[in-house]
C-alpha positions in Angstrom: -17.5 13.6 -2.3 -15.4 11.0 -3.8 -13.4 9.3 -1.4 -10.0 6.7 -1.9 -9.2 4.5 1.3 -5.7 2.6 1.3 -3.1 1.6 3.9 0.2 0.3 4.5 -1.3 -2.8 6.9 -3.0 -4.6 3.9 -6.6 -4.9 2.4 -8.0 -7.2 5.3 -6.2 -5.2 8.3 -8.5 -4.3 11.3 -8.0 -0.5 10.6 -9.4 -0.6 6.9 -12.3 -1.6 8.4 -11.9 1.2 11.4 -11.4 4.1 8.6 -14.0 2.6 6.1 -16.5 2.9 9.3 -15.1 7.4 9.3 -15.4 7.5 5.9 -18.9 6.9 5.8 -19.8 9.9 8.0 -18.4 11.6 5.0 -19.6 10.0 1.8 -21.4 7.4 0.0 -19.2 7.0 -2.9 -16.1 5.1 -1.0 -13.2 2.8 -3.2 -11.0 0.6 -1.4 -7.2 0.3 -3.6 -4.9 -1.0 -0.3 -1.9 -3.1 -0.7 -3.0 -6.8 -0.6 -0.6 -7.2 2.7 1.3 -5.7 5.3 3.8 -3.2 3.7 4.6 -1.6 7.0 7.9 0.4 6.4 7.7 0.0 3.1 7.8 4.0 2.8 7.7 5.8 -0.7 8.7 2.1 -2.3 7.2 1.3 -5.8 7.3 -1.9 -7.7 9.5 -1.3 -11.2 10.9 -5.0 -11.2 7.7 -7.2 -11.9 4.4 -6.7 -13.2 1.6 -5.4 -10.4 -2.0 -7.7 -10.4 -5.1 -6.3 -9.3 -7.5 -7.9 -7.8 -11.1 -7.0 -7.3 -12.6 -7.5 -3.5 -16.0 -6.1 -4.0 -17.8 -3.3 -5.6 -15.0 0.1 -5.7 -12.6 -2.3 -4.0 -9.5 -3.5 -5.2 -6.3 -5.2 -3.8 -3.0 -4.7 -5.4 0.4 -7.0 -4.9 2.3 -4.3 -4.1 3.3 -0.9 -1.8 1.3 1.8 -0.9 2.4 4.1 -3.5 1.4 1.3 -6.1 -1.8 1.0 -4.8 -2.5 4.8 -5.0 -0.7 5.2 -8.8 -3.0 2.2 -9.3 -6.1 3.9 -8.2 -5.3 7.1 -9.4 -3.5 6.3 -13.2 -6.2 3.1 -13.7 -8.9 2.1 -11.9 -10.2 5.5 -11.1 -8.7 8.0 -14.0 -12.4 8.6 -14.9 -13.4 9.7 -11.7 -10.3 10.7 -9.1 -11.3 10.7 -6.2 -12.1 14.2 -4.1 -10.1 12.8 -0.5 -7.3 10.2 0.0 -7.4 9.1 3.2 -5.0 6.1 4.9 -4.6 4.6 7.7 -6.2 3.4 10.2 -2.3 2.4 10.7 -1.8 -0.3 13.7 0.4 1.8 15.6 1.5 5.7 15.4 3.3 6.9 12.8 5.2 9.9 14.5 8.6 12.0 13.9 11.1 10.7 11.5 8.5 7.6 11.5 6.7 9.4 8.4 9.8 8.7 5.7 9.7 5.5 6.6 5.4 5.0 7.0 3.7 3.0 4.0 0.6 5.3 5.7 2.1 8.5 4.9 3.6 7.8 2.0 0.6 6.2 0.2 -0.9 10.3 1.6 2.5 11.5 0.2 1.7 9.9 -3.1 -1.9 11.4 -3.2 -0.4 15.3 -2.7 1.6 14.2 -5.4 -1.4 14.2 -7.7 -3.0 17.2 -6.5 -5.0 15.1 -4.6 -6.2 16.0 -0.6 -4.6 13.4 1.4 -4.5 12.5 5.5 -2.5 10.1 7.0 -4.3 8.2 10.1 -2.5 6.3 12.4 -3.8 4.6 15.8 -0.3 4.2 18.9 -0.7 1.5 21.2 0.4 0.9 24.1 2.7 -2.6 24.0 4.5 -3.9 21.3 3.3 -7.3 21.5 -0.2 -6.7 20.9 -0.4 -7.8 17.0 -4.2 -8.1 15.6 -5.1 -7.0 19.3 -4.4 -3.8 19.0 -7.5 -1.5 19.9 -8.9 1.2 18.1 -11.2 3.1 20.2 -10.1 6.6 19.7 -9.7 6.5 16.3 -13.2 5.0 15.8 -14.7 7.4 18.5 -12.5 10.1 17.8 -12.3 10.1 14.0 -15.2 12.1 12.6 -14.6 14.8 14.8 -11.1 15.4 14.1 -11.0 15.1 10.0 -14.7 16.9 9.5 -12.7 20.5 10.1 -10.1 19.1 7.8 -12.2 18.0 5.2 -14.1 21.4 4.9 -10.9 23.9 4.5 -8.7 23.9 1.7 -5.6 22.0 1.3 -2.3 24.0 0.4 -1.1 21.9 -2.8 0.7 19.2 -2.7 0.9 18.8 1.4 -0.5 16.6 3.3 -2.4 16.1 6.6 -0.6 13.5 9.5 -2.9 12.8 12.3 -2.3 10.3 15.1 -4.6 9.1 17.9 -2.9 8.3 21.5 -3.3 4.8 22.9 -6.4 5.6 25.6 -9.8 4.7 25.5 -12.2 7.2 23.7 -13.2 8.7 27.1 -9.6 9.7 28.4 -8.4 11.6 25.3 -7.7 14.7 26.0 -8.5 17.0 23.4 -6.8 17.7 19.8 -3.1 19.8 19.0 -1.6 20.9 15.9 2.1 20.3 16.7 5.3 20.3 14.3 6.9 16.9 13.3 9.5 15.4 16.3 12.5 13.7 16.0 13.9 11.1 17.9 17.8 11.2 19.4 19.2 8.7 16.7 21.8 7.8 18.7 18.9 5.8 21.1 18.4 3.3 18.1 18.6 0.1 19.6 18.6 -3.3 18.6 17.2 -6.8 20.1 19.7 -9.7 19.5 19.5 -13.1 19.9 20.3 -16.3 18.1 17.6 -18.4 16.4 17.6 -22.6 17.0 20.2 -23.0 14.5 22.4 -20.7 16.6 22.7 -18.0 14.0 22.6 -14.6 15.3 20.2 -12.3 14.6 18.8 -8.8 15.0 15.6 -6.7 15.3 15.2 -3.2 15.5 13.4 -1.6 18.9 12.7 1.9 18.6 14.3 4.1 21.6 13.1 6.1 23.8 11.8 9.6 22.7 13.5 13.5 23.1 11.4 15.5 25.2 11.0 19.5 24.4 10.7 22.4 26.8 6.9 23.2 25.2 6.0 19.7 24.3 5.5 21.2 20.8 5.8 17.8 18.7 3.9 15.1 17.3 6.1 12.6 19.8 5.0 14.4 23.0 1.6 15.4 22.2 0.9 11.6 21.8 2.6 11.1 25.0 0.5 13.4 26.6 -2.3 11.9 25.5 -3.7 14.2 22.5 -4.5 13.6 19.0 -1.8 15.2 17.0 -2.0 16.7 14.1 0.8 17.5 12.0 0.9 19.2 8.2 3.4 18.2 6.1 5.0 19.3 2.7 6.8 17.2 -0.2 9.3 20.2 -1.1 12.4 18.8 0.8 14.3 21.8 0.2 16.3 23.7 2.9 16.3 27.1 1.6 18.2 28.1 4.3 21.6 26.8 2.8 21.0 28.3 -0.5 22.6 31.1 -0.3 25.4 29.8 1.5 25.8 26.8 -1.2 25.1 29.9 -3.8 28.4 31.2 -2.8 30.7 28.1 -2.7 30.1 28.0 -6.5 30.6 31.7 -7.3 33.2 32.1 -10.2 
């Protein structure tokens, strides 16, 4: 098996070395294409305004100077066309990507790009506990927990052009509790809040603190199971269509 590894973090992030170490349980034949830095919320961005460089980090690994989507165009339309790869798999993401997180998530859109292609993709992201924990931020259970949550994954058949999001809670190995497929959450928008201050020149400024999250009566989301402390695991498909309005727009346009 043939196996792609990017991320939204960058090339040299903790996690790339986290999902590089899962990867191996897998396969022998691993390439590295990651953005050469962090691109967090960079979301289904790609570069059209400049030219993209490559740059080669070791044998099948490659940085690029750009988003996660032009990292997986890069592997998939260049370095790789003669030999796609089998599996995309990104993450390890510092820090969950859950909810209406994934259409903003580098992580799951590098994943989004890769069911684009026809191309089994997973999304990984690690949560942690407090936000000022920066290169700090422990991966236990994704290391520990890893293998045994994408082997069942990587055996079965992907639907095409979906994708697999899977996020581990922010516990040590041991206190995980177990593994649930759950839909994607969504948080109350109006909780969006933002930190303002003024910086030493006295110019005001402000930076966006996520709220807290909406519970449900089942605990049936991403956001909860998380909370709970579970690995989630949520499938996901690129057809944005609400087919539930089409009839009712069909018939706004009847002559």
């Amino acid at each position: 098996m043939r196996i792609l590894l990017t991320n939204d973090d960058g090339f040299d992030a903790p996690g790339m070395k986290v999902l590089l170490d899962i990867a191996q349980h897998f396969s022998n034949d691993i390439w590295i294409v990651a953005p050469s830095d962090e691109n967090s919320g960079a979301g289904h961005s790609l570069t059209i305004t400049r030219p993209l460089r490559v740059r080669k980090r070791g044998d099948q690994q490659y940085s690029v100077d750009g988003t996660p989507t032009d990292s997986v165009m890069m592997a998939v339309a260049k370095i790789m066309k003669d030999g796609l790869p089998d599996l995309i798999l990104s993450g390890v993401n510092r820090g969950a990507n859950l909810g209406e997180d994934v259409t903003y998530s580098g992580t799951a859109s590098a994943a989004m790009e890769g069911a684009l292609a026809g191309i089994p993709s997973i999304a990984i992201s690690q949560a942690y506990a407090r936000g000022e924990m920066g290169d700090d931020v422990p991966f236990e259970a994704a290391l520990q927990w890893g293998e045994r949550v994408l082997r069942p994954l990587i055996k079965q058949s992907m639907d095409h052009r979906t994708l697999v999001n899977i996020n581990f809670p922010a516990l040590p190995a041991s206190e995980v509790k177990g593994i649930r497929v759950v839909s994607q959450g969504i948080r109350d928008y109006g909780r969006m809040q933002f930190i303002s201050n003024r910086d030493p020149r006295g110019f005001e400024y402000h930076w966006l603190n996520l709220g807290p999250m909406v519970e449900t009566p089942a605990h049936s989301t991403d956001l909860e199971a998380i909370a709970d402390g579970y690995v989630s695991i949520t499938p996901l498909h690129l057809d944005l269509t609400h087919y539930e309005s089409m009839d009712r727009l069909h018939k706004l346009y009847e002559t």
